[in-house]
N, CA, C and O of each residue as an XYZ file, in Angstrom:
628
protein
N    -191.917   -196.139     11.069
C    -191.868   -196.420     12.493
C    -193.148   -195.972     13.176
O    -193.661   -196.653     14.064
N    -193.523   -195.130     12.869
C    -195.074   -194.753     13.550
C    -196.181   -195.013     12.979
O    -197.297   -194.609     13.305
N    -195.866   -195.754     12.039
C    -197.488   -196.208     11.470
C    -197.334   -197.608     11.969
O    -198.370   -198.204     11.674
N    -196.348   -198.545     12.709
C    -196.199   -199.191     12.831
C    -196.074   -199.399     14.560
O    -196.186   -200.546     14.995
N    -195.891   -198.502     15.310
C    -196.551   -198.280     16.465
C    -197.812   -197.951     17.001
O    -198.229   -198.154     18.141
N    -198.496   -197.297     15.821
C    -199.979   -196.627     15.760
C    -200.414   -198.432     16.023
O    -200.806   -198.966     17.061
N    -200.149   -199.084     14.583
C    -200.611   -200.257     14.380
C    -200.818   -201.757     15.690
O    -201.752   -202.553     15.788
N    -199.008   -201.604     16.854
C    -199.253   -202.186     17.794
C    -199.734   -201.374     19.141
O    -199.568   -201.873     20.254
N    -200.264   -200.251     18.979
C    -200.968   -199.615     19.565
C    -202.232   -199.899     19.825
O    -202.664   -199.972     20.975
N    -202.870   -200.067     18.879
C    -204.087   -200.211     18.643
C    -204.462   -201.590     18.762
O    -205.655   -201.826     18.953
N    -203.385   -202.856     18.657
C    -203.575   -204.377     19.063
C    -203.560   -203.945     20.222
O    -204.742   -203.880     20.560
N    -202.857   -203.574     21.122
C    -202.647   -203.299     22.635
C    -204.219   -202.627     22.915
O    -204.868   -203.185     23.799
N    -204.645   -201.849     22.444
C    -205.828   -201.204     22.911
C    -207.550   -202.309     22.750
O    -208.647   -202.593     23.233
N    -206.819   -202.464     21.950
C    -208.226   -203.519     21.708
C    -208.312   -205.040     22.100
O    -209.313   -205.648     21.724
N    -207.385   -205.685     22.799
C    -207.259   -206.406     23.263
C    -207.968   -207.072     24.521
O    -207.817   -206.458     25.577
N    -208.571   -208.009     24.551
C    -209.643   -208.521     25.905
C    -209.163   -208.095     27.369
O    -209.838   -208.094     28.399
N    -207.412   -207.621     27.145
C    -207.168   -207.270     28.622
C    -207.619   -205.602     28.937
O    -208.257   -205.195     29.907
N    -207.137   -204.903     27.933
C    -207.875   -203.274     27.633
C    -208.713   -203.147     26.829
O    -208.551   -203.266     25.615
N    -209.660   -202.904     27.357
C    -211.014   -202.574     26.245
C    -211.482   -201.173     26.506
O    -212.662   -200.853     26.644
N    -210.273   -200.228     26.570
C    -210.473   -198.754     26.613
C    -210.167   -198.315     25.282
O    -209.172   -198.899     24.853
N    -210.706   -197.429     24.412
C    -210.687   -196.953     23.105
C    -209.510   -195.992     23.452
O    -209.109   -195.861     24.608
N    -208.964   -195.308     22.359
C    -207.850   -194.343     22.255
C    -208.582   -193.254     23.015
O    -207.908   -192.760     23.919
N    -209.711   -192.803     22.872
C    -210.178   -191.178     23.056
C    -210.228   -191.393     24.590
O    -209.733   -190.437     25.187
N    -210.736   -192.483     25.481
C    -211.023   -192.608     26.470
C    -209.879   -192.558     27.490
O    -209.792   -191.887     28.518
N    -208.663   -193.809     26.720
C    -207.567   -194.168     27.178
C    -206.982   -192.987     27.939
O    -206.604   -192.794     29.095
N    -207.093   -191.985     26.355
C    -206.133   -190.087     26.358
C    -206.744   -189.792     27.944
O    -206.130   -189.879     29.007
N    -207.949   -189.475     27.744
C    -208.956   -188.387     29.001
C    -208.635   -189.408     30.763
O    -208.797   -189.000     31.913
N    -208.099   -190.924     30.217
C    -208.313   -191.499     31.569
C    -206.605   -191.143     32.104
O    -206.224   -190.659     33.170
N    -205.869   -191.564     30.989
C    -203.945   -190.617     31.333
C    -204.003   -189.175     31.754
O    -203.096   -188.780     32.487
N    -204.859   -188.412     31.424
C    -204.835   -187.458     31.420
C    -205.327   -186.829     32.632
O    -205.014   -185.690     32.980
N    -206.229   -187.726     33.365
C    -206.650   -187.149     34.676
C    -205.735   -187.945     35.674
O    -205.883   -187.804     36.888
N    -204.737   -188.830     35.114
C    -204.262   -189.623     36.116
C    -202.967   -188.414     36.167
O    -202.290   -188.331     37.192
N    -202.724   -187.603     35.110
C    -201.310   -186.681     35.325
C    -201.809   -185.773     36.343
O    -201.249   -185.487     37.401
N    -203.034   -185.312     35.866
C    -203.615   -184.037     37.030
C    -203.930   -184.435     38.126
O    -204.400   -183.628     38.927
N    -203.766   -185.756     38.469
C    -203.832   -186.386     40.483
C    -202.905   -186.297     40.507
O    -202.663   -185.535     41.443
N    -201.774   -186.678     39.918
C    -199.849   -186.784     40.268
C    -200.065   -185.375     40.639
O    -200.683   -185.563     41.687
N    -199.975   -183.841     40.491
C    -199.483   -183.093     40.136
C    -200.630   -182.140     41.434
O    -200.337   -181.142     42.093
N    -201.992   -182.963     41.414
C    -202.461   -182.519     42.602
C    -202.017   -183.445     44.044
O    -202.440   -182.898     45.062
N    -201.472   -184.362     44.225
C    -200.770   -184.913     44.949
C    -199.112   -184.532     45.406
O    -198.452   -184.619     46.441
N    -198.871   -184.060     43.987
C    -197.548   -182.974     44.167
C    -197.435   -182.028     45.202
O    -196.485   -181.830     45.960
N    -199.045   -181.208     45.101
C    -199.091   -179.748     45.599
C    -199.048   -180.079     46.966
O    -198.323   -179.540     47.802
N    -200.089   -181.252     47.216
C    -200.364   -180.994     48.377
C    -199.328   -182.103     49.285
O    -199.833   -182.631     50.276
N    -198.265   -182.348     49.021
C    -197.064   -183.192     49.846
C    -196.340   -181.524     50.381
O    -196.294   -181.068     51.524
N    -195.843   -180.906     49.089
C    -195.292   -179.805     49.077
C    -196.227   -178.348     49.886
O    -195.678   -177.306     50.245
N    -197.490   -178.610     50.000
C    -198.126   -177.744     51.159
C    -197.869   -178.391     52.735
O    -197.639   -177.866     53.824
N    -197.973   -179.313     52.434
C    -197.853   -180.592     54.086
C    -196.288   -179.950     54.175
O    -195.883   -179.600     55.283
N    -195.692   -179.848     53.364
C    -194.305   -179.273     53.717
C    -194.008   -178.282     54.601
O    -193.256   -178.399     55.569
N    -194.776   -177.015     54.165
C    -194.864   -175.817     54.358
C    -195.133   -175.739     55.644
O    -194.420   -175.114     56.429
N    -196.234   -176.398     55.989
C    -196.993   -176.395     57.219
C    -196.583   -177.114     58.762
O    -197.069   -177.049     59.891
N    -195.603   -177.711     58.237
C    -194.925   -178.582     58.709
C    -193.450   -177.977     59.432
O    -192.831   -178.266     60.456
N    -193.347   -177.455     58.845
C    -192.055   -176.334     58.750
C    -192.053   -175.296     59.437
O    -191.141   -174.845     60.131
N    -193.592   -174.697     59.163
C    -193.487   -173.626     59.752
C    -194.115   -173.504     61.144
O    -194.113   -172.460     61.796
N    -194.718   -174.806     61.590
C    -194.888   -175.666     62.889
C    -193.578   -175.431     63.608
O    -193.300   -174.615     64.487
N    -192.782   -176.431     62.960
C    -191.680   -176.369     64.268
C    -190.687   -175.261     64.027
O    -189.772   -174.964     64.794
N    -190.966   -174.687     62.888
C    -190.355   -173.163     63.821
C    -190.998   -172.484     64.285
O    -190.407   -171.488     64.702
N    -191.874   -172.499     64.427
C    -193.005   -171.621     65.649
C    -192.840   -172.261     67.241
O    -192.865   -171.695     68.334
N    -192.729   -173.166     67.001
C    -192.584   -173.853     68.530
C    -191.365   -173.740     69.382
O    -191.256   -173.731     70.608
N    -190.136   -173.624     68.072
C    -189.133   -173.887     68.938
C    -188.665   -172.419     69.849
O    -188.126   -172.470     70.955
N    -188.952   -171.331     69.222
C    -188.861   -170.054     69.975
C    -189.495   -169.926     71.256
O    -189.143   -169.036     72.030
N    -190.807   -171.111     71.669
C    -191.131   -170.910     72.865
C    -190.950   -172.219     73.965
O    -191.633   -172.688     74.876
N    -190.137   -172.408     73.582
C    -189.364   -173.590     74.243
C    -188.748   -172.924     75.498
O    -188.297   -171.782     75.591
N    -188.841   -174.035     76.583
C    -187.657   -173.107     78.090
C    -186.328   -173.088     77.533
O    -185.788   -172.330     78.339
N    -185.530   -173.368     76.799
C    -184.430   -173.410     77.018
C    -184.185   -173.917     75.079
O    -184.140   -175.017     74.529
N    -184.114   -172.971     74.729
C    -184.228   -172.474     72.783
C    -182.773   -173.698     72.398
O    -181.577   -173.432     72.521
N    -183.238   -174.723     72.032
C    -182.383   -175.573     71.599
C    -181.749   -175.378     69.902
O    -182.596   -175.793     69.112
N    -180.616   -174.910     69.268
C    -180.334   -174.963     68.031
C    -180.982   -175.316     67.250
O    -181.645   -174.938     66.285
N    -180.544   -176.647     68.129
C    -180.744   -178.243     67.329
C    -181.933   -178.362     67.056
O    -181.999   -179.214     66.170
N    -183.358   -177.834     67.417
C    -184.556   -178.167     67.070
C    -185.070   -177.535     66.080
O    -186.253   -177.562     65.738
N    -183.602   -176.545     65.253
C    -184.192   -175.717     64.302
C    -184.091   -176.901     62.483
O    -184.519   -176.842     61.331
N    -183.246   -177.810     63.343
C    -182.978   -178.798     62.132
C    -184.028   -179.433     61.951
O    -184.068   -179.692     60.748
N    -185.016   -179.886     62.523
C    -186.108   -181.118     62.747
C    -186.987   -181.064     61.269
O    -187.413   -182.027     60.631
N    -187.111   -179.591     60.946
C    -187.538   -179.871     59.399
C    -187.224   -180.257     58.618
O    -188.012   -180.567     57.725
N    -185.828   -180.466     58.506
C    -185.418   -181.143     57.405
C    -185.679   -182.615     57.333
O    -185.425   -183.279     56.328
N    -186.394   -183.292     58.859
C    -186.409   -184.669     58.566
C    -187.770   -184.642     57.634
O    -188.017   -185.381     56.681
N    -188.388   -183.836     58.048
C    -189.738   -183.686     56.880
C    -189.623   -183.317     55.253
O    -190.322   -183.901     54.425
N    -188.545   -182.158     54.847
C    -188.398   -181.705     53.814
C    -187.662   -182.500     53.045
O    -188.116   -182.583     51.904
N    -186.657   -183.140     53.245
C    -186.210   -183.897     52.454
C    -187.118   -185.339     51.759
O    -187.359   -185.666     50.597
N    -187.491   -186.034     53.252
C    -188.600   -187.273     52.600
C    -189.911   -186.450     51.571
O    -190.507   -187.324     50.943
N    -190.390   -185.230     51.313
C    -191.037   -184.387     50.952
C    -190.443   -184.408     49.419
O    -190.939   -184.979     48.448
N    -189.122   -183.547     49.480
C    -188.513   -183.876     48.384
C    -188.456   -184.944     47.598
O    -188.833   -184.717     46.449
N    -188.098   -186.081     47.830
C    -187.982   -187.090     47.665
C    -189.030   -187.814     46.717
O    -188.849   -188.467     45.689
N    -190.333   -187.436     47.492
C    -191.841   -188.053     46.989
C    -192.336   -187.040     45.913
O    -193.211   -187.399     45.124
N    -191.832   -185.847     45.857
C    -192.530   -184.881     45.279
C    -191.974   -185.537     43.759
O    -192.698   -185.878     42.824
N    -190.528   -185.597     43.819
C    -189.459   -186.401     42.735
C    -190.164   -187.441     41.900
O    -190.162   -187.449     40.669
N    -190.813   -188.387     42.740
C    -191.237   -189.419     42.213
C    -192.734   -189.096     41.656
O    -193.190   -189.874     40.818
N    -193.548   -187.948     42.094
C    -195.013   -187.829     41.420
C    -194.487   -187.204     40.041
O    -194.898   -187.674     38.981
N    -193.322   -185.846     40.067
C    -192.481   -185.440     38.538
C    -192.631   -186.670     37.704
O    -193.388   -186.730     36.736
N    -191.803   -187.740     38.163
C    -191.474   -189.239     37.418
C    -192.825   -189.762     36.504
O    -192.964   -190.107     35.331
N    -193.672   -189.644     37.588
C    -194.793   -190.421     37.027
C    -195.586   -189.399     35.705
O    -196.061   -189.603     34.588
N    -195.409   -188.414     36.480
C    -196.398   -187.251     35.393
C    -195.248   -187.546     34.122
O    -195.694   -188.035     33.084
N    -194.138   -187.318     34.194
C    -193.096   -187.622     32.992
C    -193.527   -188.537     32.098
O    -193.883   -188.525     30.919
N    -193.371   -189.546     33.189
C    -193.683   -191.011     32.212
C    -195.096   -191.071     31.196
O    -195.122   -191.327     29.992
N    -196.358   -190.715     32.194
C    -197.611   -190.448     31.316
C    -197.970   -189.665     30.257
O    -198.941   -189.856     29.525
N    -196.889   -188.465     30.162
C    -196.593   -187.506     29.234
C    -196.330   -188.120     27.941
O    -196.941   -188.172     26.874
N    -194.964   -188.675     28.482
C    -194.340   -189.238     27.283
C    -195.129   -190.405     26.806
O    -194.864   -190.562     25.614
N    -196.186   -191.500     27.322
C    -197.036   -192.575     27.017
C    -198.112   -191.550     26.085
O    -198.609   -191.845     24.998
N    -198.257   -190.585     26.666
C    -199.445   -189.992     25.925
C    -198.887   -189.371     24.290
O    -199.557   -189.174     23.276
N    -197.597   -189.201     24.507
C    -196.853   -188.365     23.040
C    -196.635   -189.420     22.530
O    -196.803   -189.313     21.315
N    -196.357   -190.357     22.802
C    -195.764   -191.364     21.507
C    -196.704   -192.300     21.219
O    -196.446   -192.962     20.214
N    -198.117   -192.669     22.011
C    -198.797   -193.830     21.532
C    -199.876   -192.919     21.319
O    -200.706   -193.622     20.742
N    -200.480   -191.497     21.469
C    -201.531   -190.946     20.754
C    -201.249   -189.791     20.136
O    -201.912   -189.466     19.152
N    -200.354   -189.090     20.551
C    -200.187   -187.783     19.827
C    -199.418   -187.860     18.664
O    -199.638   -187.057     17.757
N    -198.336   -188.914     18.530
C    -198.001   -189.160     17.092
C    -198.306   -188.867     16.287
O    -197.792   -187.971     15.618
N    -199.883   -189.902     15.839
C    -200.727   -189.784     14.610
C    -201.507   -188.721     14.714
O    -202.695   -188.999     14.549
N    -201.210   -187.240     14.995
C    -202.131   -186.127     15.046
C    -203.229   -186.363     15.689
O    -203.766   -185.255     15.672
N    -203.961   -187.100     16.273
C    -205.374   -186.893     17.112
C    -205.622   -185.475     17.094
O    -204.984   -184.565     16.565
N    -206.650   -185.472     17.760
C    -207.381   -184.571     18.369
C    -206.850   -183.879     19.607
O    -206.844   -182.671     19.846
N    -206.457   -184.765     20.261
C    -205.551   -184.411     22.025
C    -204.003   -183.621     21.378
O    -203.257   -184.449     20.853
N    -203.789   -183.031     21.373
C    -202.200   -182.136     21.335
C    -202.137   -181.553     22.655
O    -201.937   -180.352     22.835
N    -202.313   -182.416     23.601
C    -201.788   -181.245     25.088
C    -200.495   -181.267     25.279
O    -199.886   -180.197     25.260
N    -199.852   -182.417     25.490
C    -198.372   -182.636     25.448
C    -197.523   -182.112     24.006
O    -196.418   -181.587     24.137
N    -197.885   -182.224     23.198
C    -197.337   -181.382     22.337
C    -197.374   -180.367     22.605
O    -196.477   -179.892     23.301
N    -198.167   -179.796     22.272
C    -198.198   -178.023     22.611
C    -197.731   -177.339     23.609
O    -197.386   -176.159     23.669
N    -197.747   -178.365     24.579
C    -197.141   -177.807     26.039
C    -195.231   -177.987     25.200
O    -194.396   -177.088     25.304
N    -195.031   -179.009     24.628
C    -193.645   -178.936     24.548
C    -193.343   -177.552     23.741
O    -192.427   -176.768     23.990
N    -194.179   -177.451     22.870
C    -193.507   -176.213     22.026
C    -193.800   -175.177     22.234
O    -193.331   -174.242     21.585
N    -194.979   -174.963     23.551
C    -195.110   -173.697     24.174
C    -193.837   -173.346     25.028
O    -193.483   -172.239     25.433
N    -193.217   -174.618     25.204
C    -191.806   -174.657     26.603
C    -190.546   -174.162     25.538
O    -189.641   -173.430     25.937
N    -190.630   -174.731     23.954
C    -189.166   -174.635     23.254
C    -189.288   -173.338     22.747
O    -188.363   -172.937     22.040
N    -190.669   -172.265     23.056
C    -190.414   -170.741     22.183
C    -190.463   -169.781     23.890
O    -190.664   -168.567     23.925
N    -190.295   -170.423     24.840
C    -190.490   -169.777     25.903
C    -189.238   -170.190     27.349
O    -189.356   -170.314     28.568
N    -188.064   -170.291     26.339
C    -186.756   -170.853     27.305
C    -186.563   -169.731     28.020
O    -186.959   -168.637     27.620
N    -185.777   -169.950     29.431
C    -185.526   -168.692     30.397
C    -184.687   -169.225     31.491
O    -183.519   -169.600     31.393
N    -185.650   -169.206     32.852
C    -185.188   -169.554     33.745
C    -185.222   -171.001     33.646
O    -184.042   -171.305     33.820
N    -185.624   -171.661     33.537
C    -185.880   -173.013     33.538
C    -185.214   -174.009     33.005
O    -185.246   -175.187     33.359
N    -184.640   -173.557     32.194
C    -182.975   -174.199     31.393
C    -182.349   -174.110     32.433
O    -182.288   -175.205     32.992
N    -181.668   -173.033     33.156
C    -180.828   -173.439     34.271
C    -181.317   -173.842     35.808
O    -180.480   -174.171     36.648
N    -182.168   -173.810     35.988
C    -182.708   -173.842     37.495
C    -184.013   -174.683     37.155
O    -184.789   -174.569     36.206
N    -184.011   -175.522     38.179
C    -185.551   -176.940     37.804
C    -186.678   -176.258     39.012
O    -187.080   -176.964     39.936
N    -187.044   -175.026     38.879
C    -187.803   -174.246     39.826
C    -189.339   -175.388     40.462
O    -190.497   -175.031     40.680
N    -188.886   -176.390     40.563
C    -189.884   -177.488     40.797
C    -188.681   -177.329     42.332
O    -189.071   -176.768     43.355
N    -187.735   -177.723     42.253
C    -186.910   -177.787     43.544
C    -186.897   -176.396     44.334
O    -186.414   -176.390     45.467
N    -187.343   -175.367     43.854
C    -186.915   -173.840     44.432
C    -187.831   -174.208     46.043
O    -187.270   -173.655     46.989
N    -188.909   -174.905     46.391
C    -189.286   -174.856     47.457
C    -188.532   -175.317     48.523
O    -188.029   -174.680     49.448
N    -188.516   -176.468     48.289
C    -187.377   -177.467     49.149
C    -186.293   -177.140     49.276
O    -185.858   -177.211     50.425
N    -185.405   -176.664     48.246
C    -184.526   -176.102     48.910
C    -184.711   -174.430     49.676
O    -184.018   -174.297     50.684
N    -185.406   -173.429     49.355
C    -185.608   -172.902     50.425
C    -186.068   -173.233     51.711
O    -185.835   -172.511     52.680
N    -186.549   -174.025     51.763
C    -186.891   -174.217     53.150
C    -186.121   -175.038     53.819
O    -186.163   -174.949     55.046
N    -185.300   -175.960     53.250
C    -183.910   -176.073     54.004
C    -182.779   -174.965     53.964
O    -181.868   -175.056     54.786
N    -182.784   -174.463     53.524
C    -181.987   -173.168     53.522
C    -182.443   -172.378     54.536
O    -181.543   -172.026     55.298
N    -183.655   -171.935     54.835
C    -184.097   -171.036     55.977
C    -183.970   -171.700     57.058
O    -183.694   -171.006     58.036
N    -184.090   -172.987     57.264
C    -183.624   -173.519     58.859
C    -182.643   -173.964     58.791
O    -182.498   -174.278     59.973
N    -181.174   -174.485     57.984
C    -179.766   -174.473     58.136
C    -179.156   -172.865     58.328
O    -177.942   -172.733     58.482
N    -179.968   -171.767     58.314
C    -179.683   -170.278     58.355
C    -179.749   -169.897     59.963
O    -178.773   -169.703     60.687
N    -181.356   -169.828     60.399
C    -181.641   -170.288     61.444
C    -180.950   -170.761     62.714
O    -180.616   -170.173     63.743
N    -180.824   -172.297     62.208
C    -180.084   -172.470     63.163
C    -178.390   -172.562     63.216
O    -177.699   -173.085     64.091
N    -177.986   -171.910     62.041
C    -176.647   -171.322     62.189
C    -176.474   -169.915     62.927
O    -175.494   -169.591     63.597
N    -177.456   -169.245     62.711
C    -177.771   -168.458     63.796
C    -177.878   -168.002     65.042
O    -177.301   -167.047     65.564
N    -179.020   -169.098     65.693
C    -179.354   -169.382     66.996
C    -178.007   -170.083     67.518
O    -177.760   -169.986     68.720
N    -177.026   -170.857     66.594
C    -176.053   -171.479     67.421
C    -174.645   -170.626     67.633
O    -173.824   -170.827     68.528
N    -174.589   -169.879     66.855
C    -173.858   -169.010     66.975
C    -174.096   -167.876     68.024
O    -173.053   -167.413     68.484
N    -175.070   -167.424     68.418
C    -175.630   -166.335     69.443
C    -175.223   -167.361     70.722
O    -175.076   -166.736     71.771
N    -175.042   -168.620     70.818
C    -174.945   -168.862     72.177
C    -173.422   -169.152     72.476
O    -172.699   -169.369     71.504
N    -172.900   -169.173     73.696
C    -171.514   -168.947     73.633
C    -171.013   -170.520     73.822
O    -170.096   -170.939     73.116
N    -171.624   -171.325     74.755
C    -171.110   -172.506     74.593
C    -171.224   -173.607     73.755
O    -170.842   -174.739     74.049
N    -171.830   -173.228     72.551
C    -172.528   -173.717     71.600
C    -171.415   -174.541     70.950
O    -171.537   -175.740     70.701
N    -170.232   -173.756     70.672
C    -168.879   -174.198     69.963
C    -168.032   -174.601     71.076
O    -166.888   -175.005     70.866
């Protein structure tokens, strides 16, 4: 099975529509995972900043509305959401990179090694996808918030 993927691998690579060699192909996937993943960071900083905007504002408001402690979440969730889909993509290129070059032993073992640096180093990460630990804290700190602020006021309920 893999000398036989190597084989339509390599029709696929050399073909008049790709005329990128294997070594090139690797280094050009390979910087396309490290934009996903720098595109990751910085949705998930726009988050942060974003967040911690309108809770700064809403404390100096005339008249301290609950309700304006929710407004981040219209940001954090679409945040979530996109961050989900750059995971997806880095996934997908991972796995393009393990099965159509790292197979036949190359030279490139990043995705390998990263896997078996992950299978002698299990912990937290088996139970908890600490890729989500942001997002959900930070909906957690303003559903807290403003369970808070709504509770301190009396006509609130």
């Amino acid at each position: 099975m893999s000398t036989l993927v190597d084989q339509n691998h390599m029709e696929l690579v050399n073909t008049k529509h790709n005329t990128l060699p294997p070594k090139e192909e690797y280094l050009f996937i390979r910087t396309e995972i490290l934009q996903y993943m720098q595109n990751y960071q910085n949705v998930r900083n726009m988050m942060y900043i974003v967040t911690a905007t309108c809770l700064g504002f809403v404390p100096g408001a005339d008249v301290p509305n609950p309700y304006f402690y929710l407004l981040p979440l219209f940001i954090i969730m679409p945040s979530f959401l996109v961050a989900i889909n750059f995971w997806k993509c880095v996934i997908i290129d991972s796995l393009y990179l393990r099965v159509f070059h790292e197979e036949n032993r190359s030279t490139f073992q990043w995705e390998s090694r990263h896997d078996s640096l992950y299978k002698d180093n299990r912990g937290l990460e088996d139970k908890i996808n600490v890729q989500y630990l942001p997002y959900i804290s930070c909906a957690v700190v303003c559903l807290a918030i403003f369970w808070y602020m709504a509770l301190q006021q009396k006509d609130f309920l």
